[in-house]
PyMOL Python script that loads the backbone (N, CA, C, O; Angstrom):
from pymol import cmd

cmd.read_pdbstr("""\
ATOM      1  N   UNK A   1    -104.229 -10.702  14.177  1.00  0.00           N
ATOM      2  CA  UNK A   1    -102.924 -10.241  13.750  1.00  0.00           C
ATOM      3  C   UNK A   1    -102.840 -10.377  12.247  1.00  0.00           C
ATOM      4  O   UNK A   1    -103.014 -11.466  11.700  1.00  0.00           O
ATOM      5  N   UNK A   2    -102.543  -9.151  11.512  1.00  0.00           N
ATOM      6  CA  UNK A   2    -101.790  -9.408  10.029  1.00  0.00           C
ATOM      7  C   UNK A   2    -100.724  -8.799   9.677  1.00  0.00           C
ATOM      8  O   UNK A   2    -100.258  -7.665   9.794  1.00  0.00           O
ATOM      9  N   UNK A   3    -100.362  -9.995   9.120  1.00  0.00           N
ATOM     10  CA  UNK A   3     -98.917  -9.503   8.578  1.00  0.00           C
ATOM     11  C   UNK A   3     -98.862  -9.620   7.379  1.00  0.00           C
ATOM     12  O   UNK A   3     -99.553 -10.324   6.642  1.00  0.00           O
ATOM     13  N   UNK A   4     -97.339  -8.350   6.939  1.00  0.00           N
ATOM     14  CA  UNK A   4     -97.733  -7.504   5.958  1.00  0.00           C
ATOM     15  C   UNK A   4     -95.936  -7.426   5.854  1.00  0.00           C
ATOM     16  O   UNK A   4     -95.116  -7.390   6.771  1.00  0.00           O
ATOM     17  N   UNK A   5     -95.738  -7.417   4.423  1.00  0.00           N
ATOM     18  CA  UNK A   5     -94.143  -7.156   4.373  1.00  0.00           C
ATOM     19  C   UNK A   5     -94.164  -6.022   3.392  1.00  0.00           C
ATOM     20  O   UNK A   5     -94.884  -5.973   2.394  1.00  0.00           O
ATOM     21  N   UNK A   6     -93.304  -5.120   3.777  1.00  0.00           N
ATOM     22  CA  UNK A   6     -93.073  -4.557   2.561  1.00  0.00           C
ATOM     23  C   UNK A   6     -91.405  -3.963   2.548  1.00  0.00           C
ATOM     24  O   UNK A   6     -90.667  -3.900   3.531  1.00  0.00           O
ATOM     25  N   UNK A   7     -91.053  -3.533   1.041  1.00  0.00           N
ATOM     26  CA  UNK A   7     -89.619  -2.716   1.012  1.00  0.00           C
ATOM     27  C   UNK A   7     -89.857  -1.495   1.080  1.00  0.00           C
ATOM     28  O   UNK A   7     -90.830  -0.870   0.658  1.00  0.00           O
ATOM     29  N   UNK A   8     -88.767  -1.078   1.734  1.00  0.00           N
ATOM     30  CA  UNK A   8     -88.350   0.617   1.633  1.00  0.00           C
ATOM     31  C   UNK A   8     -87.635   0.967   3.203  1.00  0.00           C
ATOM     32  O   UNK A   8     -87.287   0.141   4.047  1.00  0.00           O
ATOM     33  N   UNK A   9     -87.548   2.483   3.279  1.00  0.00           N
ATOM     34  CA  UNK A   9     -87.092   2.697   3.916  1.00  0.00           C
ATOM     35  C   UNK A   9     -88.133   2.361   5.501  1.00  0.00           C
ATOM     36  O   UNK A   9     -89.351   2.431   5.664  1.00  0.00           O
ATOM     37  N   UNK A  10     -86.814   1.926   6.641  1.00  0.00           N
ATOM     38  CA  UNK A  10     -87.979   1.246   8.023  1.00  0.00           C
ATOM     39  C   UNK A  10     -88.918   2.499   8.479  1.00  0.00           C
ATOM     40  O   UNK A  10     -90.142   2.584   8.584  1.00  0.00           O
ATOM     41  N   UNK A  11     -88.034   3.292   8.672  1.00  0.00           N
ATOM     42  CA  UNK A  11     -89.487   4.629   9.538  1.00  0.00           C
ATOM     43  C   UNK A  11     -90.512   4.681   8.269  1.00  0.00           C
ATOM     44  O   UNK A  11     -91.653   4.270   8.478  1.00  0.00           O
ATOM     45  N   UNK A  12     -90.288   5.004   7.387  1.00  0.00           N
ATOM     46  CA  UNK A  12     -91.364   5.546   6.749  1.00  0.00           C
ATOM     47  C   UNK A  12     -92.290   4.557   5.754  1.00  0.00           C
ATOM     48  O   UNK A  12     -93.000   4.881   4.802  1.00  0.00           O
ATOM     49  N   UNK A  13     -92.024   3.248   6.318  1.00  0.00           N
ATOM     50  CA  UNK A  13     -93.032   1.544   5.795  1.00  0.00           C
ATOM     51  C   UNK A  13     -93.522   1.775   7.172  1.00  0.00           C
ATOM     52  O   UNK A  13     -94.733   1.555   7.198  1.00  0.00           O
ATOM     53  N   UNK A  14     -92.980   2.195   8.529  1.00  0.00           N
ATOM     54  CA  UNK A  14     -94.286   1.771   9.766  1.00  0.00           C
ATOM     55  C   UNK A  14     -94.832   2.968  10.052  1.00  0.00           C
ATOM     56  O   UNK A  14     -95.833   2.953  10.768  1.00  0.00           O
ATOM     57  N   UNK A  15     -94.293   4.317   9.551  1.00  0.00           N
ATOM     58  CA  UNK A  15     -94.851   5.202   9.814  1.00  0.00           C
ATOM     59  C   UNK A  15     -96.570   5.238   8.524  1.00  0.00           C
ATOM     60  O   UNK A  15     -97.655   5.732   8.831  1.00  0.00           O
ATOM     61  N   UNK A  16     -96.290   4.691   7.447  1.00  0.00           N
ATOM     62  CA  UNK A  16     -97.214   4.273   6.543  1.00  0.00           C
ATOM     63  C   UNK A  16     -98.006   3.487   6.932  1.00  0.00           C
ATOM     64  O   UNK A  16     -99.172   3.702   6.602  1.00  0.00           O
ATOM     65  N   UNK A  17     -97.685   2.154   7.861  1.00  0.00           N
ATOM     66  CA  UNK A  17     -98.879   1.358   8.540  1.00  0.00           C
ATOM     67  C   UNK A  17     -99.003   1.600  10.229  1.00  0.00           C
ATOM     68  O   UNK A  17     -99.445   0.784  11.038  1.00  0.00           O
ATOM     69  N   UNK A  18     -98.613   2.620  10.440  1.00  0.00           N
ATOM     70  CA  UNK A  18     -99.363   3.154  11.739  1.00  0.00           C
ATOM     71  C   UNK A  18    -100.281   4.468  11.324  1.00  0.00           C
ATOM     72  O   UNK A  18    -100.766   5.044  12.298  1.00  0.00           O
ATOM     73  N   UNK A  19    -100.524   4.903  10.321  1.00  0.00           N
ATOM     74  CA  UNK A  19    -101.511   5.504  10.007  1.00  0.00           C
ATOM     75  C   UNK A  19    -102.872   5.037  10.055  1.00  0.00           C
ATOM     76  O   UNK A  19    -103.824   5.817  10.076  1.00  0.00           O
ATOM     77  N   UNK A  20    -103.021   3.463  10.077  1.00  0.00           N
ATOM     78  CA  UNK A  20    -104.235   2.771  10.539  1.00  0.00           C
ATOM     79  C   UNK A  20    -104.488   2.189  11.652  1.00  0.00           C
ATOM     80  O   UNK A  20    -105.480   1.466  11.747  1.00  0.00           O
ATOM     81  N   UNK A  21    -103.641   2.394  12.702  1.00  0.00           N
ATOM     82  CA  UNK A  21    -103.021   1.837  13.826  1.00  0.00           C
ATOM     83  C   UNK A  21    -103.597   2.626  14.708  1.00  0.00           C
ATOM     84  O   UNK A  21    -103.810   3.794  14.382  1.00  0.00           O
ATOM     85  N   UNK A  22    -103.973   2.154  16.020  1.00  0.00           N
ATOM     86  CA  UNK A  22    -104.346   2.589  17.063  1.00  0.00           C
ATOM     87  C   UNK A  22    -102.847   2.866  18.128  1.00  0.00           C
ATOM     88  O   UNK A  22    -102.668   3.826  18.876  1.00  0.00           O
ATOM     89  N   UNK A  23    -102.254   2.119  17.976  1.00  0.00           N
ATOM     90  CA  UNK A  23    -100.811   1.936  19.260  1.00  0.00           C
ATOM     91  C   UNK A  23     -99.812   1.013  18.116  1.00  0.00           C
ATOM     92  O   UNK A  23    -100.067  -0.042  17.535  1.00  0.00           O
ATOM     93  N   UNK A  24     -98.340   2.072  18.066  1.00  0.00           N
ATOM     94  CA  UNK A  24     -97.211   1.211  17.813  1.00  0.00           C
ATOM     95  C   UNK A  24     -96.383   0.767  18.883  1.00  0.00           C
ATOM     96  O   UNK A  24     -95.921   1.577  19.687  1.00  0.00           O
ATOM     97  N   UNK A  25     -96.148  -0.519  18.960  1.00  0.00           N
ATOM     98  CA  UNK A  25     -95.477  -0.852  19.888  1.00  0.00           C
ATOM     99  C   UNK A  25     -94.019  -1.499  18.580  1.00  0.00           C
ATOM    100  O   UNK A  25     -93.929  -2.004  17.461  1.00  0.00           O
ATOM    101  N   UNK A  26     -93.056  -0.979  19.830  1.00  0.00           N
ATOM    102  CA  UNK A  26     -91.680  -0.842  19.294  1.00  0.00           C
ATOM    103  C   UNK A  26     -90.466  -1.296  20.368  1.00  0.00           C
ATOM    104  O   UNK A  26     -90.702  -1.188  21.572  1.00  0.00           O
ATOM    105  N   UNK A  27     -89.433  -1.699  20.008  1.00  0.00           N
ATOM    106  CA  UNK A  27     -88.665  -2.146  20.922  1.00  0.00           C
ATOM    107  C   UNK A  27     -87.385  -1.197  20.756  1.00  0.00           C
ATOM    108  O   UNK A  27     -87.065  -0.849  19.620  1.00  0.00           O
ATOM    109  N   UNK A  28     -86.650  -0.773  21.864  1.00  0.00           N
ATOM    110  CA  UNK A  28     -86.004   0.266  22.428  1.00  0.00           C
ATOM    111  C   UNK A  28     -84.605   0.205  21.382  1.00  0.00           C
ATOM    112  O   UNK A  28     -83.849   1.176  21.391  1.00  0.00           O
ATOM    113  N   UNK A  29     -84.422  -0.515  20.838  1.00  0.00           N
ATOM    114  CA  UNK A  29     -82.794  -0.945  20.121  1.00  0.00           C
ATOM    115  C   UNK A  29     -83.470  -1.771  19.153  1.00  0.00           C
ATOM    116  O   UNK A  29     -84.457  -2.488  19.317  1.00  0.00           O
ATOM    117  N   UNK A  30     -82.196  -1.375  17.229  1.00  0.00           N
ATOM    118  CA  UNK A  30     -82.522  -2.627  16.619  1.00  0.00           C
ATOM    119  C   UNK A  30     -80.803  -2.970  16.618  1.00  0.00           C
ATOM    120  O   UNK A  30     -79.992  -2.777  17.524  1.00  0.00           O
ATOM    121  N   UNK A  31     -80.610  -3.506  15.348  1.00  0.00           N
ATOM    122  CA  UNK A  31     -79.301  -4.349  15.187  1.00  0.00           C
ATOM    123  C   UNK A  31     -78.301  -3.605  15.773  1.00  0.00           C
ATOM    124  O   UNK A  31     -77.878  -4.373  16.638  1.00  0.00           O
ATOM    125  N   UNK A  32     -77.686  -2.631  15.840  1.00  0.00           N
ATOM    126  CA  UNK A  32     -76.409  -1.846  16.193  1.00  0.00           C
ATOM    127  C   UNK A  32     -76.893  -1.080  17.578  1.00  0.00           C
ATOM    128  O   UNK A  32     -77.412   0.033  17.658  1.00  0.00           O
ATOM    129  N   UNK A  33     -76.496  -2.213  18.894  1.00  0.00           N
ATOM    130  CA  UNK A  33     -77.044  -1.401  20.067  1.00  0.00           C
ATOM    131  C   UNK A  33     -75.964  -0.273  20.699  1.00  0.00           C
ATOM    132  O   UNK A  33     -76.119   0.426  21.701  1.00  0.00           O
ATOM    133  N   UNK A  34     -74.692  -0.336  19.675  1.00  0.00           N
ATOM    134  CA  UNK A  34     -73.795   0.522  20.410  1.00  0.00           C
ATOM    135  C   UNK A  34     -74.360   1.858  19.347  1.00  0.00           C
ATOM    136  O   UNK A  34     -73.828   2.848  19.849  1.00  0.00           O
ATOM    137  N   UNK A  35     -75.053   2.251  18.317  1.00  0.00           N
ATOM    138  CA  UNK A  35     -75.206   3.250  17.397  1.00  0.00           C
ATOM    139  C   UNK A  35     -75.863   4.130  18.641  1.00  0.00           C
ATOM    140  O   UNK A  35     -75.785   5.354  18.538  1.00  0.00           O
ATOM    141  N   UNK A  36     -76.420   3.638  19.656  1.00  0.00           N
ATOM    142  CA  UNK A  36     -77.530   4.790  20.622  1.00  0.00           C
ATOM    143  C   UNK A  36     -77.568   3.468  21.773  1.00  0.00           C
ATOM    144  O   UNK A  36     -77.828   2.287  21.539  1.00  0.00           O
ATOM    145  N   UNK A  37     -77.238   4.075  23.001  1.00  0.00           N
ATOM    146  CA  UNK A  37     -77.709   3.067  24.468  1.00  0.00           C
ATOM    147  C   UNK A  37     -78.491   3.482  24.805  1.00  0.00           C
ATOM    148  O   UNK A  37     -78.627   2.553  25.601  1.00  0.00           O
ATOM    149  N   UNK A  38     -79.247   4.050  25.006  1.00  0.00           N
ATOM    150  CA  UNK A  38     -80.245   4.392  25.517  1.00  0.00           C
ATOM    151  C   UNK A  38     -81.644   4.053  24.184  1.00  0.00           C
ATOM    152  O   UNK A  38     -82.419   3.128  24.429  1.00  0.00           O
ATOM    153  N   UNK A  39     -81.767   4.603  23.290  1.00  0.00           N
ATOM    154  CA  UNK A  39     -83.173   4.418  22.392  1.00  0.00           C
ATOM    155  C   UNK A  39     -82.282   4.096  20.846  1.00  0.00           C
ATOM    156  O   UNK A  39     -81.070   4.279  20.739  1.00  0.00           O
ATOM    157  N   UNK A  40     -83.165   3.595  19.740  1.00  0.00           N
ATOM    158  CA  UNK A  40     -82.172   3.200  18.662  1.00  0.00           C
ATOM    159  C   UNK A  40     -82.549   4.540  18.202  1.00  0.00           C
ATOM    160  O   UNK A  40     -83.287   5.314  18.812  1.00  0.00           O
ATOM    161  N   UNK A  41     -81.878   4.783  16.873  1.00  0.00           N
ATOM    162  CA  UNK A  41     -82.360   6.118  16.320  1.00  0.00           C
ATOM    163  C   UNK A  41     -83.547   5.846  15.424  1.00  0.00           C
ATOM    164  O   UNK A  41     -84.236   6.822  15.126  1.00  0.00           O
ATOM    165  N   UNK A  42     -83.907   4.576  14.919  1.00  0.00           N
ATOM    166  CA  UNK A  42     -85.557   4.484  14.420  1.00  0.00           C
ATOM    167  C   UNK A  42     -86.547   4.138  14.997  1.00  0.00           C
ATOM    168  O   UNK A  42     -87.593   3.906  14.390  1.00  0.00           O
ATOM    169  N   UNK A  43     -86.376   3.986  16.803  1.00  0.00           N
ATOM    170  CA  UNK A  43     -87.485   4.297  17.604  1.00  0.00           C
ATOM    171  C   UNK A  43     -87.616   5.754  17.888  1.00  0.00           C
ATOM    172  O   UNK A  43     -88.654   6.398  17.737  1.00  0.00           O
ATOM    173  N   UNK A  44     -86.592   6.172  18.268  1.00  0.00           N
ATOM    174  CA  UNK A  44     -86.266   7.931  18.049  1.00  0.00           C
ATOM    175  C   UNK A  44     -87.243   8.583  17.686  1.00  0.00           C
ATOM    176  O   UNK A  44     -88.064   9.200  18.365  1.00  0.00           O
ATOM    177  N   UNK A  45     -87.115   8.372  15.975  1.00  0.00           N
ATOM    178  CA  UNK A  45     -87.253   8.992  15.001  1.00  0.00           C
ATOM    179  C   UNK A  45     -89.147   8.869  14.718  1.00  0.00           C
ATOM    180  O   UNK A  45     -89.928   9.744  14.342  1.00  0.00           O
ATOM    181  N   UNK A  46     -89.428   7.226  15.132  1.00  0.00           N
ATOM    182  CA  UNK A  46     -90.470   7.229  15.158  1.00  0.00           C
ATOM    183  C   UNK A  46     -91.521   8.101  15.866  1.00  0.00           C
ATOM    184  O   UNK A  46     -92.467   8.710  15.365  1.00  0.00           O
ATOM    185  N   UNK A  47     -91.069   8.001  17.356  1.00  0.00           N
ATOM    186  CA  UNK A  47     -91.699   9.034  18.637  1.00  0.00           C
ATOM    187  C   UNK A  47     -91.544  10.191  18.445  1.00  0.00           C
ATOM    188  O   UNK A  47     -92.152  10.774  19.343  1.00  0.00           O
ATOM    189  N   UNK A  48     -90.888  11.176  17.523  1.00  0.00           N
ATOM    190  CA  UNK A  48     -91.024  12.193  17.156  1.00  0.00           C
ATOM    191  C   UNK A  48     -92.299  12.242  15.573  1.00  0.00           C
ATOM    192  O   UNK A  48     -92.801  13.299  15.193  1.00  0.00           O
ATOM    193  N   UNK A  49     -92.491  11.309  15.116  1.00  0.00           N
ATOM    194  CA  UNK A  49     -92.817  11.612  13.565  1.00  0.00           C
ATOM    195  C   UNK A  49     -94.603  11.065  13.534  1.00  0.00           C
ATOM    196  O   UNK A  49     -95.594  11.516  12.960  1.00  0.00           O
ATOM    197  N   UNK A  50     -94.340   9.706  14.602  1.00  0.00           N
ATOM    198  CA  UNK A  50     -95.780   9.372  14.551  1.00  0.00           C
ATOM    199  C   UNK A  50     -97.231   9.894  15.130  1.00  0.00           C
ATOM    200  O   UNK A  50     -97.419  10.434  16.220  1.00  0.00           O
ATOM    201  N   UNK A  51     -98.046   9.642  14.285  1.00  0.00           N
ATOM    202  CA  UNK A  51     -99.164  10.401  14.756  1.00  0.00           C
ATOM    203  C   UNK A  51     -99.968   9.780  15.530  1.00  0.00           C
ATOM    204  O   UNK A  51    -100.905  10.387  16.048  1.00  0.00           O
ATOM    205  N   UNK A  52     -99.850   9.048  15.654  1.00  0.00           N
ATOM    206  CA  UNK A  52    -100.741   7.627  17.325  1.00  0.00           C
ATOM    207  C   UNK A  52     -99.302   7.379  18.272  1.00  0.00           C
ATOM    208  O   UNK A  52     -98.120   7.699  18.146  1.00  0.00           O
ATOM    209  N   UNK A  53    -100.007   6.725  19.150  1.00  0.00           N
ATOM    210  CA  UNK A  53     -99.617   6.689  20.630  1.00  0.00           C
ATOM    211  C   UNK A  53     -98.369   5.697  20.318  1.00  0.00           C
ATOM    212  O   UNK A  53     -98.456   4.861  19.419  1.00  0.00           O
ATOM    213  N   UNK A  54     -97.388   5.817  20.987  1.00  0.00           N
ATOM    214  CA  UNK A  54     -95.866   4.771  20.833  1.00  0.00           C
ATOM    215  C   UNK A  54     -95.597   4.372  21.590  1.00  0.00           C
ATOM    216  O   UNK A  54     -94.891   5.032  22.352  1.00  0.00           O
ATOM    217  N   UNK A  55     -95.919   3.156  21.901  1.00  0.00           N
ATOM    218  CA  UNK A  55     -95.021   2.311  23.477  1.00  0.00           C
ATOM    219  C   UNK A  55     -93.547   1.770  22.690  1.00  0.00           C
ATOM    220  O   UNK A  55     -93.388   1.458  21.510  1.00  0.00           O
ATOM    221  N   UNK A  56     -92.663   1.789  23.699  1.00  0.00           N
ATOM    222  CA  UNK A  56     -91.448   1.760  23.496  1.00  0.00           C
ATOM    223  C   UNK A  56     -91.746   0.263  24.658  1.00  0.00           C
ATOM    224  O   UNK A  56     -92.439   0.327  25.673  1.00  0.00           O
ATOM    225  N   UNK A  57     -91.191  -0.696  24.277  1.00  0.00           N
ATOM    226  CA  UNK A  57     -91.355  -1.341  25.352  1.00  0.00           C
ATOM    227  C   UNK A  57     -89.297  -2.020  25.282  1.00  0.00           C
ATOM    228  O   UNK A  57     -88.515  -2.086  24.334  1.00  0.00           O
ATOM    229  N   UNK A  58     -89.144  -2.381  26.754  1.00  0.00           N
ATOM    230  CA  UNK A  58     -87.768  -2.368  27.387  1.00  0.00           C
ATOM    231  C   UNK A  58     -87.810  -4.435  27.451  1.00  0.00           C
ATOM    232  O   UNK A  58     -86.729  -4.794  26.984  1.00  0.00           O
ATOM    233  N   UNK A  59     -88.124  -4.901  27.600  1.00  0.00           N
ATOM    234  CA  UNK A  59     -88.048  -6.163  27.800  1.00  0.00           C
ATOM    235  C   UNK A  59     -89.363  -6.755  27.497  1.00  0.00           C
ATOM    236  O   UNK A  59     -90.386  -6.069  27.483  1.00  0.00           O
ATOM    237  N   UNK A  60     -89.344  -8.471  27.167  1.00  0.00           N
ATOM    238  CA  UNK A  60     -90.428  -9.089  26.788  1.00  0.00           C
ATOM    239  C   UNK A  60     -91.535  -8.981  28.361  1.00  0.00           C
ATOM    240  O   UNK A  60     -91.223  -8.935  29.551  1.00  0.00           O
ATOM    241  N   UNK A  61     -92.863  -8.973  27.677  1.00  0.00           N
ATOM    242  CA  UNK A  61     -93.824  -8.828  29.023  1.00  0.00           C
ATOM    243  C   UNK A  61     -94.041 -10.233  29.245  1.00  0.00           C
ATOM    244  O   UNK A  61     -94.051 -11.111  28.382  1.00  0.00           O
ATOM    245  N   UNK A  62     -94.234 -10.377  30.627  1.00  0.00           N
ATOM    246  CA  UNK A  62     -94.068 -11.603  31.432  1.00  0.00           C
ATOM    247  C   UNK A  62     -95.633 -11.976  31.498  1.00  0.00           C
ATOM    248  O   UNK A  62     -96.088 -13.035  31.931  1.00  0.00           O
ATOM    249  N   UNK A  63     -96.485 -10.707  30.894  1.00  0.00           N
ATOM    250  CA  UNK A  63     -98.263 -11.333  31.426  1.00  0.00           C
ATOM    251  C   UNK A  63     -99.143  -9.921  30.298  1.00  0.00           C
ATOM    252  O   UNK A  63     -98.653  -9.843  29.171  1.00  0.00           O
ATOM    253  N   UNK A  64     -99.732  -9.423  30.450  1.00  0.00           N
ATOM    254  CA  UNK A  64    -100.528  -8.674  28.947  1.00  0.00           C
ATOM    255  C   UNK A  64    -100.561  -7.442  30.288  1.00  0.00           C
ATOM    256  O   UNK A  64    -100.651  -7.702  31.488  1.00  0.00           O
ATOM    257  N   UNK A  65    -100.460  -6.107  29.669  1.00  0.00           N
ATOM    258  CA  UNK A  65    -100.424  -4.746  30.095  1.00  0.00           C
ATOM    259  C   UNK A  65    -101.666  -4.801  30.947  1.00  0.00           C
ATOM    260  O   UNK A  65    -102.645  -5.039  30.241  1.00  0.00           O
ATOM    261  N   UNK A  66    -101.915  -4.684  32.025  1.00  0.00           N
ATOM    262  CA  UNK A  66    -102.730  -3.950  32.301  1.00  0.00           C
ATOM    263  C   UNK A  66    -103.126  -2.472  32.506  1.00  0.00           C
ATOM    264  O   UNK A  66    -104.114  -2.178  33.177  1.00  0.00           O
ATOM    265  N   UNK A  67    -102.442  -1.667  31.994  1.00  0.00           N
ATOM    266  CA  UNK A  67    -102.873  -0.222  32.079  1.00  0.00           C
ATOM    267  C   UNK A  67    -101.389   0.212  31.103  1.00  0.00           C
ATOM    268  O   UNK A  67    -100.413  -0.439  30.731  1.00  0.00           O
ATOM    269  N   UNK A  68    -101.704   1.250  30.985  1.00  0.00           N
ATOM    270  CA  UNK A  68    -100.518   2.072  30.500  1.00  0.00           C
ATOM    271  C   UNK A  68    -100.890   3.674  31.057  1.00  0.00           C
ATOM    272  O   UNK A  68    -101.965   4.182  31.377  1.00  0.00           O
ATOM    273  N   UNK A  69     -99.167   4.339  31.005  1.00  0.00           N
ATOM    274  CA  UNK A  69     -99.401   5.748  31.895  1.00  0.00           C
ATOM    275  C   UNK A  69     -99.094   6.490  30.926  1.00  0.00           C
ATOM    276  O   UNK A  69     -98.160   6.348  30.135  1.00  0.00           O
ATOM    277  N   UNK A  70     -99.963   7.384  30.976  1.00  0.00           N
ATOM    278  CA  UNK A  70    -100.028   8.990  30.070  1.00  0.00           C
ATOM    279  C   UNK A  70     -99.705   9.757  30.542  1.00  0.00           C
ATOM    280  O   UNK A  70    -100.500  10.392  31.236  1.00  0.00           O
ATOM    281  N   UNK A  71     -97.979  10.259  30.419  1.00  0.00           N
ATOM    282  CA  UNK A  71     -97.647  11.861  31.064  1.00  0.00           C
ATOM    283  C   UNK A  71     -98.031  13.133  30.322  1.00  0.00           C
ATOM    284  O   UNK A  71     -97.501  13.401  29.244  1.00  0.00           O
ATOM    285  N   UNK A  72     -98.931  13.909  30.874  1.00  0.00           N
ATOM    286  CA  UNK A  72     -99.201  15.061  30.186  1.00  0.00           C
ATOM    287  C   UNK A  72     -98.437  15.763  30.538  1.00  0.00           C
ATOM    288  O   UNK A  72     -97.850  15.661  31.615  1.00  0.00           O
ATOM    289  N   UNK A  73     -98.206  16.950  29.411  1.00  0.00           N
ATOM    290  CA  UNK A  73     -97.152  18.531  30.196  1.00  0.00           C
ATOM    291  C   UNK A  73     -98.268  19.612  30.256  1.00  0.00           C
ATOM    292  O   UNK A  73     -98.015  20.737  30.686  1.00  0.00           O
TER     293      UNK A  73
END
""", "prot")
cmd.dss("prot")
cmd.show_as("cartoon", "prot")
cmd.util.cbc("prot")
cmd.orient("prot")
């Protein structure tokens, strides 16, 4: 794991370090969960903009992924 801080705007500092990234993992809501119930608008924004794979994940995992599902259209 490294960590890495930087300023600026949030989508476009992780959209800058998921360019070396294999998988962003992201959590469904940030500070203002009434701004969007369902997804925040900078996970949103991310899953439309990023160019690698985006898990959105809904709650802390209780044990490590074993698989993940790929819907194709």
């Amino acid at each position: 794991i490294e960590l890495t801080v930087v300023v600026g705007e949030v989508r476009d500092c992780i959209l800058e370090a998921g360019r070396a990234a294999d998988l962003l993992v992201l959590g469904p809501r940030g500070a203002n969960p009434l701004r969007n119930l369902f997804i925040g608008s900078t996970a949103d924004r991310l899953l439309r903009a990023s160019r690698c794979p985006v898990l959105v994940v809904q709650h802390t995992p209780i044990g490590p992924y074993g698989s993940v599902v790929l819907p194709l259209d």
